[in-house]
C-alpha positions, -999 to 999 in steps of 0.1 A, spaced: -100 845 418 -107 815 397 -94 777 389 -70 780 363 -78 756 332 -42 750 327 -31 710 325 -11 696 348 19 713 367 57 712 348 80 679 358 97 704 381 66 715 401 43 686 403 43 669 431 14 644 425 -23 645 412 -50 663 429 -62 635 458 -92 633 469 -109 620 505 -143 610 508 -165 592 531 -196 572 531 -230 589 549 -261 581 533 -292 596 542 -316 578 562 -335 545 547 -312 551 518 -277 524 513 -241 541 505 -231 539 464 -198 530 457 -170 562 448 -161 567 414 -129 560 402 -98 576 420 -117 584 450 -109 565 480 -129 562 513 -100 572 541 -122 579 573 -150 564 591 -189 579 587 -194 610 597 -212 613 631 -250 624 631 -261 659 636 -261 675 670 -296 665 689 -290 704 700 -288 739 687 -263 761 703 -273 790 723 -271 830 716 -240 832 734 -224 805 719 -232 817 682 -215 850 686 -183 832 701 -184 805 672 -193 836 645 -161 860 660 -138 828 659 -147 819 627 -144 857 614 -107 856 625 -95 820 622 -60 823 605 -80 791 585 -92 803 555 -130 793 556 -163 797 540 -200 779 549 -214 771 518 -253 756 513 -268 733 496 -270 753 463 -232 752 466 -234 791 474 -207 803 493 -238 820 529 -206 834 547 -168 836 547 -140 846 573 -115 874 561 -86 850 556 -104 832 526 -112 871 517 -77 880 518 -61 845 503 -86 847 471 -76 886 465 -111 901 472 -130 912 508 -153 881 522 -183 900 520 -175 900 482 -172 860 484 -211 860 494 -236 838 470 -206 830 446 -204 795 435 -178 779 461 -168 754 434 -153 778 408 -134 795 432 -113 768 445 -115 754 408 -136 722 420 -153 718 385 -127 715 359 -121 679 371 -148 658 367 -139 633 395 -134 661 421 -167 679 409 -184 645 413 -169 635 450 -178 676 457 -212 672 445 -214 638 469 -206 656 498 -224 689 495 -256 664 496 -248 642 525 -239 611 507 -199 615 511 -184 627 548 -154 646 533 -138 658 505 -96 670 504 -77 678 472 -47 700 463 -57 726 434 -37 754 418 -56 788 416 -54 820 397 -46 851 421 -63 884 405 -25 900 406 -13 874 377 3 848 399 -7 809 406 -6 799 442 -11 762 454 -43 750 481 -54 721 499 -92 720 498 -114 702 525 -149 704 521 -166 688 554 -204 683 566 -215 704 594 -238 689 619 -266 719 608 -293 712 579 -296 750 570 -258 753 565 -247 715 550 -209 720 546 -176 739 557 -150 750 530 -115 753 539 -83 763 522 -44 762 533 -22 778 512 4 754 506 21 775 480 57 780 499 56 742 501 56 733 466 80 761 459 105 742 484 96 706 467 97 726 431 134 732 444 145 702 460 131 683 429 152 708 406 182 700 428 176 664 425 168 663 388 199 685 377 237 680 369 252 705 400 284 708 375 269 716 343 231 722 357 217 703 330 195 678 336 202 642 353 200 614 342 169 602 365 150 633 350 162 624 311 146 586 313 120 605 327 114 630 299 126 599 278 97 576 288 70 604 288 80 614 252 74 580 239 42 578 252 29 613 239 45 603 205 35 567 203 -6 580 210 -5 614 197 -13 619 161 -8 654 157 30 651 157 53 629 134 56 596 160 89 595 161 121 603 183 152 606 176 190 606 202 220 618 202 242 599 224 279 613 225 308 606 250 342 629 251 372 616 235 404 608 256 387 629 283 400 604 308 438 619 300 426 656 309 418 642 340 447 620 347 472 646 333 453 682 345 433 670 373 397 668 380 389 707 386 401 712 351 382 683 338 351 697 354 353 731 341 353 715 309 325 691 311 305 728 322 322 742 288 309 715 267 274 715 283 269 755 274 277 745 235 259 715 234 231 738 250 238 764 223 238 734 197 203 725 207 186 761 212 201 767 176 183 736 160 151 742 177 145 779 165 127 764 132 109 735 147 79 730 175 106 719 203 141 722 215 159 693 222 167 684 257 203 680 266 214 660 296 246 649 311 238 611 318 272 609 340 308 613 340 312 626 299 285 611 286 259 636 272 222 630 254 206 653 233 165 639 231 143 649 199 109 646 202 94 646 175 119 641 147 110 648 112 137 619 100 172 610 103 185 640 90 177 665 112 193 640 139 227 639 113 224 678 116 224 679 148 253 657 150 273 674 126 269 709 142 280 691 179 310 679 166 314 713 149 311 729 180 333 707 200 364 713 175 371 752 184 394 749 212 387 754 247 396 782 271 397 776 308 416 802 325 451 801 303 443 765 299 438 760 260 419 722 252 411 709 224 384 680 228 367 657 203 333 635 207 319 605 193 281 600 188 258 574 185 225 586 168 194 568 167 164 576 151 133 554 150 90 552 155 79 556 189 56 529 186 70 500 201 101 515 214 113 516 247 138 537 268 159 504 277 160 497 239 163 532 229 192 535 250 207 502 245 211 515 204 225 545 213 252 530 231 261 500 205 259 530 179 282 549 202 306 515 203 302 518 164 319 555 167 344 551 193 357 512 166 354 534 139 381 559 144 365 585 168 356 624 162 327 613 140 289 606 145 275 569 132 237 565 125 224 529 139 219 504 118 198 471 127 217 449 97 250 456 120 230 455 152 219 419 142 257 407 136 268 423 165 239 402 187 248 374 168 283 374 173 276 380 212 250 347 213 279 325 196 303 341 221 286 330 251 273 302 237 308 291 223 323 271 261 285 252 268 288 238 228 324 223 232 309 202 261 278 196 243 299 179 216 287 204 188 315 207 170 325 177 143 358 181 121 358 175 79 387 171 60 400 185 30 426 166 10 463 179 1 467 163 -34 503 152 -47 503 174 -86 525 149 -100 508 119 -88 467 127 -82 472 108 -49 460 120 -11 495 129 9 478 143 36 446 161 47 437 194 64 409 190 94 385 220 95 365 225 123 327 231 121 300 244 144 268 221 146 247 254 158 211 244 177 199 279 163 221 288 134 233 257 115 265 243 105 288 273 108 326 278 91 358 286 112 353 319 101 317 328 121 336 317 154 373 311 155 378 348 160 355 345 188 372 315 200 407 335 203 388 368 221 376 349 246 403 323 252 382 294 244 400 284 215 427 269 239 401 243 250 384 244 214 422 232 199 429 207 225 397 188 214 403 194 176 440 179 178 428 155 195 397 147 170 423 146 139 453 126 154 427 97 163 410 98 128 443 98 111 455 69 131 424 51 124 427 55 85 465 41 89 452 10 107 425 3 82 454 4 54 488 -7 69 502 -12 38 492 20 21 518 49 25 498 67 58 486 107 52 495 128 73 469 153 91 472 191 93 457 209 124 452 247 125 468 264 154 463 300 167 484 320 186 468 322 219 476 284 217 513 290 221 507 318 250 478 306 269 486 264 271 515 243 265 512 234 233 541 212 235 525 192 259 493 191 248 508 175 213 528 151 230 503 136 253 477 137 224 503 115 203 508 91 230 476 86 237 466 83 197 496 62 190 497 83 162 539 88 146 548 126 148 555 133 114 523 123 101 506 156 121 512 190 108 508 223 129 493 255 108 502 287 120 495 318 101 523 334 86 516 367 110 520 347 140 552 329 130 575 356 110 592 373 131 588 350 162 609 352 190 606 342 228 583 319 235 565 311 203 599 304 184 609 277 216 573 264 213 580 259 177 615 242 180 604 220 204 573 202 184 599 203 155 626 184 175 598 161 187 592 154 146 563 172 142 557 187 109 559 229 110 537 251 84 529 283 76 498 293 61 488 317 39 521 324 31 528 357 11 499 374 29 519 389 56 548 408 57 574 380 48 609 384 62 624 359 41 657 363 56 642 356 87 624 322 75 656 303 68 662 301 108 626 291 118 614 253 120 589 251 98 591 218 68 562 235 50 546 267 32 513 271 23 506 293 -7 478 319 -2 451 313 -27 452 350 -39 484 338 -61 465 308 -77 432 329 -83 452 352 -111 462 320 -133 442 313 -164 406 296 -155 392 268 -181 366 275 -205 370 315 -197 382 344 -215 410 356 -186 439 355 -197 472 343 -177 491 372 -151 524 367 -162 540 383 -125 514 360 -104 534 329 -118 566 346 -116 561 358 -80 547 323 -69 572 303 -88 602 322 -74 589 316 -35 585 279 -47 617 283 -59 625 299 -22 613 274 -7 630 244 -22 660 257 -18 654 259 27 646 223 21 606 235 24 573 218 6 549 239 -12 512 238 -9 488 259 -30 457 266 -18 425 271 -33 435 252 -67 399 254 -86 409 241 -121 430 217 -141 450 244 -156 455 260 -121 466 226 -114 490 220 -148 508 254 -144 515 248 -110 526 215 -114 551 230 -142 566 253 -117 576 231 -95 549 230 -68 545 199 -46 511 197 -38 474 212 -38 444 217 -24 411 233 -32 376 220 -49 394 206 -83 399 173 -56 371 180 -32 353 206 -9 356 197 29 339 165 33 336 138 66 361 109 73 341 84 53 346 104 18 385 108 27 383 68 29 366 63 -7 393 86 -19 420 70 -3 408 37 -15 407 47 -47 446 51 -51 446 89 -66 421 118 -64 413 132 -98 390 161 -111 360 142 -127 
């Protein structure tokens, strides 16, 4: 019987570390040195040796007792010879005690390969430690390994210094081996837990992070059933569980098939409910992970056959595949997941690799989120104003107020970087309020620092969760009474997606702010799906020309050349227009010949950089005062 040289015991079977005891008795005239490392003092000195030597008749009843003690024992001397041992050690070890006799009692209960036990061992075998007790894992002659608890103590005899004694403890690891099995593994689909895959998770990216043998890097396959909530709701949970158990045994298949031609097989776990994981340790790049991928979703499309019960079942996976350096579990996972987000928004049935660029939006867009409510009471946001120019006269007739976000951490941001944002989270109600009420005092400020100038009237965007989630109506009217501001110098924006085809409340919203004399417009007309028969019996005064239909007239000082259908198709809904009693605005009017043609066809008004980009109150005034905005 010998130590085995093995390393340490499997997840499943280890319970803990060897442990050691030990305990301070110095020879005489000579002062106790401190334990090394990981060896802990637990019990107090050991007491002196006997001032007396038993008698005859006392040996021979110690000797036969210690011959058939159901302890395994052995008295070993200071050479760390094993002088005698009882037939139970015999017996344990696989070999008679007489056979044990002047063998080194540290190799056979493996008390070397360690060099902290060997050291604490050595201690106590000359007097300078009381005890020694540490769990080992032995060698049995027949081929298997069997589990001890080792106590080395001093006897009170200078001849005979220590007593050896093992306990097999074998049965009681098995049992632990078990109950950790149990507690480590899926019961449905007996494939590990999720408590034993961050385990796994956490010790792989430590080997791989210090190893350099392997490639450093890890790679995960995080995949969640589609629509298995239905199978469920519709079949019941016995038949939802026999096929979570189906999918495991082909995602096991899927995984002993990829790791045939590599060092290691990945590890598939079922992290809860139908979420699986598939782990690679040491991944060679992203496309073995992609392969692995592919040949789930492969797997996953044969239908499934559970007692007369045919399924057919798709998955979408998040794969991840990075350096182990600097990674941890929590982040690890937390890709996975956004990448399994990615999958799920993108159309399902597929596998999407993570990428940081998108990762980096998507965290952005979650910090302007949260951080959108705390900015509106902060007083972050400031409003510029963009002019709506008169073609046949140059002069302002009104102006559009655009909302921008004075961002601690990422600068002056457009409506476009947060409105959506706004609307998700119902902060746009709040966010409106304040920009309606911004613009209605600016534009009665401008028409009380001119009273005899024809006012301009101001144009506030309005989104649809506005109309459902407040009362727009009276929101408008107290923010006119309080601004003193006439209604038909403000002008509602509504998208043409939200107002065609309006019915309920949205169309009575509209009605009433036109009955109260505020000015109705769509924007971005001809972007939508435009029931024209349907416009002629909604409230709006005014349509706002997408800039798509501009952009395909001829450009100055270019070779383009004119689309002849872009100025039919916009001059016929100007036409349209006119005819319901309607103005026409064009948006994003960029040149003078933009501007001529469009003037030719009859449009009313534009507005784009040919007059000015977005600019603050001040610059509207210098325009204003000037009588007419021109291109310079």
């Amino acid at each position: 019987m010998s130590g085995t040289s093995e390393g340490p015991a499997p997840a499943a079977d280890l319970v803990g570390p060897a442990v050691t005891e030990s305990h301070a008795h110095p020879p005489a005239g000579m002062s106790a040195p401190a334990p090394p490392v990981g060896v802990h003092q637990l019990a107090p000195p050991a007491s002196p040796p006997l001032p007396f030597s038993p008698g005859p008749a006392q040996s021979v009843a110690a000797g036969a007792a210690f011959a058939v003690a159901p302890l395994a024992m052995a008295v070993v001397d200071r050479e760390g010879l094993v002088a005698t041992a009882n037939e139970t050690l015999g017996s344990l070890l696989g070999t008679g005690a007489d056979g044990l006799v002047g063998k080194v009692a540290a190799d056979l209960v493996d008390l070397s390969s360690d060099a902290r036990i060997a050291h604490a061992y050595h201690e106590v075998l000359h007097g300078r430690q009381a005890r020694l007790r540490c769990t080992r894992r032995l060698k049995h002659p027949d081929g298997h390994s069997l589990w001890v608890h080792v106590t080395v103590t001093p006897l009170p005899t200078a001849e005979q210094p220590v007593l050896l004694s093992v306990a097999d403890i074998s049965s009681h690891r098995e049992l632990q081996s078990r109950l950790r099995h149990l507690q480590m593994h899926d019961p449905m689909t007996r494939l590990p837990n999720r408590t034993l895959f961050f385990e796994r998770l956490s010790a792989a990216l430590e080997a791989e992070a210090y190893e350099e043998s392997g490639t450093g890097r890890i790679g995960l396959c995080y995949l969640d059933l589609d629509g298995f909530k239905a199978v469920n709701d519709t079949l019941g949970h016995r038949v939802g569980d026999r096929l979570l158990a189906a999918v495991a045994e082909r995602l096991k298949r899927c995984a002993d098939e990829a790791g045939r031609a590599r060092p290691t097989t990945p590890l598939v776990a079922r992290l809860g409910g139908d979420e699986f994981a598939l782990l690679v340790e040491d991944s060679t790049g992203t496309d073995q992970l992609a392969e692995l991928a592919e040949s789930v979703l492969s797997a996953l499309q044969t239908p499934f056959d559970l007692s007369g019960q045919r399924l057919s079942v798709s998955a979408s996976i998040g794969v991840v595949e990075r350096h182990a350096a600097g990674t941890t579990a929590t982040g690890l996972m937390q890709a996975a997941d956004t990448t399994l987000y990615w999958a799920k928004a993108d159309g399902k049935a597929r596998w999407t690799l993570f990428d940081p660029e998108r990762n980096a939006h998507r965290m952005t867009r979650q910090a302007l989120s949260s951080g959108l409510r705390p900015a509106i009471e902060r007083g972050e946001f400031a409003l510029e104003y963009q002019p709506l120019v008169g073609l046949e006269d140059g002069r302002v007739r009104g102006v559009e107020a655009l909302v921008r976000w004075h961002h601690p951490q990422f600068g002056t941001l457009t409506p476009n970087r947060f409105i959506g944002l706004a609307e998700e989270d119902g902060s746009i109600v709040q966010l409106g309020r304040w920009v309606l009420a911004t613009a209605c005092r600016q534009a009665r400020r401008w028409q009380l620092e001119r009273p005899s100038e024809p006012p301009i009237f101001v144009s506030v965007n309005v989104a649809v969760r506005q109309v459902w989630d407040s009362d727009l109506v009276a929101d408008v009217a107290q923010t006119l009474a309080e601004t003193e501001l006439a209604p038909h110098l403000l002008q509602l924006e509504l998208t043409e997606s939200a107002v065609m085809g309006s019915a309920g409340r949205p169309l009575q919203v509209l009605q009433a702010l036109s009955d109260m004399g505020v000015r109705i417009a769509i924007d971005d007309f001809g972007t939508g799906y435009s029931n024209l028969a349907y416009l002629s019996r909604l409230p709006v005064s005014a349509l706002k020309l997408d800039g798509s239909f501009v952009r395909g007239f001829q450009y100055e000082g270019t070779n383009a050349h004119p689309n002849p259908a872009d100025e039919v198709v916009v001059e016929a809904m100007i036409q349209l227009a006119h005819r319901l009693g309607l103005t026409v605005t064009a948006e994003c009017v960029e040149t003078s010949a933009q501007a001529s043609r469009l003037r030719r066809i009859g449009c009313d008004t534009g507005q784009g950089w040919l007059y000015s980009r977005p600019v603050p109150p001040d610059r509207i005034s210098a325009l204003v005062d000037a009588e007419a905005c021109r291109p310079t």
